[in-house]
N, C-alpha and C positions, 0 to 999 in steps of 0.2 A: 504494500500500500504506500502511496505517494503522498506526502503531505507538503503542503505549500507552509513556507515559514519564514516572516519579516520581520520579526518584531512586536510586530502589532498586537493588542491585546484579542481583535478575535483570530491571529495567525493562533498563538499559545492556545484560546479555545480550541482552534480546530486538532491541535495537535495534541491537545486534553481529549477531546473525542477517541481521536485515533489510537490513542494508547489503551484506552477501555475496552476498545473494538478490539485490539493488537492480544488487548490479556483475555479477549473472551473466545477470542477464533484462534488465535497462534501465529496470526499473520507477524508479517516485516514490516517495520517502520522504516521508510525514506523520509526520511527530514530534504528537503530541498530550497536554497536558497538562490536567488538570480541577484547578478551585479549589476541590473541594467547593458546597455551597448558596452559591447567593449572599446576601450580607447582607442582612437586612429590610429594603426600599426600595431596594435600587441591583439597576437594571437586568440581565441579564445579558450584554449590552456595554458596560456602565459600568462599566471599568478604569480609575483614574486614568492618566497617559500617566508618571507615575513610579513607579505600581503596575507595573505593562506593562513599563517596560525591566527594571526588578527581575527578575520573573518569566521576560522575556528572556534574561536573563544565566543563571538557574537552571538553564533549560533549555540554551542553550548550554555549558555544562560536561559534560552527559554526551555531547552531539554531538562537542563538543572532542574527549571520551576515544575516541568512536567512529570518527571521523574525521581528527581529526588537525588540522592548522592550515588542510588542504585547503578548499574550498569547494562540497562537496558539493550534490548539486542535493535539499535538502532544503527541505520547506517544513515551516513551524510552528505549532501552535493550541494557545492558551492559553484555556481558556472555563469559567467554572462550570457546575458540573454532579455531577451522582455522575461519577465513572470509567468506570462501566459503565455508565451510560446516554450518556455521551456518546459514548463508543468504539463503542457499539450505530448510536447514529444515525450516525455518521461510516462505517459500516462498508456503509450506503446507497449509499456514492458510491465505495468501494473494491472490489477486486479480493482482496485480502486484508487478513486483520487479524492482529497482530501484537502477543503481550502476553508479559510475561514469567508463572511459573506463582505466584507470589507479589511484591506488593507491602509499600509500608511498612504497609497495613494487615492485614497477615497475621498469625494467629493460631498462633502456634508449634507444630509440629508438625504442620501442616495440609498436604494431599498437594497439594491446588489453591484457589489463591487464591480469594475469593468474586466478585471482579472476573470471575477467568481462567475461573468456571464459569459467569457471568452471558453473557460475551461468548460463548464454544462453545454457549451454549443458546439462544441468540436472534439474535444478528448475523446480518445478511443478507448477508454473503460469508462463505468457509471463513476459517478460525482455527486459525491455529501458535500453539500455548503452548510457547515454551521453557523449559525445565527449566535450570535456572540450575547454580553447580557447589553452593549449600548442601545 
C-alpha cells in the first residue's frame, strides 16, 4: 500500500489510517514523499547523500508520530516529481493508494485536495482519501 506523505496534518491522518489497515490485513506500508520538479540539470536521482538524510529525517517525524519509536515494516520514497504524478505511477505497483483529502498545497476551503482528485481519477489501484478532523 502507497501512502502519500507531506507533512501535513491530514498526510499523518492518512498514514494513521494506513497503519491500522497495515496491522489488520498484513499489508506494506510505502510512505512516499515528492520534491516537486526537479532542479534545471540535476537528475531525478541526483539527491545529494546530505540532501537525502535531510529529507530522511523529514519524513521520519510523521512515521515517528504514527508509529511510535517501534520499527515498523515501512518502507520509504523520496523522488521529485509532482505529488500526483508520482503517487499515480507508484500506484502501478500497489494494491492500494492512500492520501490524505488535502495537503500543504491546499486551497482553503476546498472539499478535495487537487492531489487527492488527481490520484481517485487516474491511479491504477483503488484510493482511500481520508478526510482529516479540519
Amino acid at each position: 500500500m502507497v501512502v502519500g506523505v507531506d507533512g501535513s496534518a491530514d498526510s499523518i491522518d492518512a498514514l494513521r489510517w494506513a497503519a491500522g489497515y497495515a496491522a489488520a490485513t498484513g499489508a506494506t506500508v510505502s510512505a512516499v514523499t515528492a520534491l516537486g520538479p526537479a532542479p534545471v540539470g540535476v537528475a531525478l536521482n541526483e539527491i545529494s547523500d546530505e540532501a537525502r538524510d535531510h529529507l530522511h529525517e523529514e519524513l521520519d517525524k510523521p512515521l515517528r508520530e504514527v508509529f511510535g519509536t517501534l520499527t515498523p515494516d515501512v518502507q520509504t520514497k523520496i523522488a521529485y516529481g509532482s505529488p500526483a504524478q508520482l503517487l499515480i505511477k507508484e500506484s502501478g505497483e500497489a494494491d492500494l493508494l492512500v492520501v490524505g483529502h488535502r495537503g500543504h498545497g491546499a486551497f482553503t476551503g476546498m472539499l478535495v485536495g487537487s492531489v487527492s482528485m488527481h490520484c481517485v481519477s487516474s491511479a491504477a489501484c483503488p484510493v482511500v482519501v481520508v478526510r482529516g478532523r479540519s
